[in-house]
N, C-alpha and C positions, 0 to 999 in steps of 0.2 A: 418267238413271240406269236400269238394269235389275237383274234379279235369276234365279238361276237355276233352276230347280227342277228335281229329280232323278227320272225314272220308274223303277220296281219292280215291275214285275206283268207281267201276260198279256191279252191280248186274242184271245177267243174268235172267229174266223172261218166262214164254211161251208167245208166241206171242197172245195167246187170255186173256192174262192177260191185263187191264188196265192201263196206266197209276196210275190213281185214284187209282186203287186195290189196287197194288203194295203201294201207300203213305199209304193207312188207315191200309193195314196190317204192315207195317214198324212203323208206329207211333204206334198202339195199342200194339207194344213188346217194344218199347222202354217204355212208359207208364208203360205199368203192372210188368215194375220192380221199377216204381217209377223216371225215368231218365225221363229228357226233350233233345229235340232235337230242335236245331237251326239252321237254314239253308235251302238250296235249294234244291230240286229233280224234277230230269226233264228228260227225253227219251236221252239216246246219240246218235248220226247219226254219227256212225264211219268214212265215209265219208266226211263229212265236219267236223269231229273232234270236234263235241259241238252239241250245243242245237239244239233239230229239229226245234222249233221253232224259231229259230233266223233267223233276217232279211238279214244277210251277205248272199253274192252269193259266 
């Protein structure tokens, strides 16, 4: 039996870190314990409170 548990927050990066970096290093820990991950990751622009790539102004 498993069980799911939901992520909510931010994870602080250096700014010459990738996007990309940042996912294949998050996926390859969550993986090498054997866990899958479902879901979204994406840059937050505190600023406009969401995705930097979002098309809202």
């Amino acid at each position: 039996m498993s069980k799911e548990i939901v992520l909510n927050g931010c994870v602080e990066i250096p700014d010459d870190m990738s996007e990309e970096a940042f996912c294949d290093a998050f996926i390859d820990f969550v993986e090498s314990h054997g866990w899958y991950y479902g879901g979204g990751i994406y840059e937050y622009d505190e600023k406009r409170d969401g995705n930097v790539d979002s098309n809202e102004e």
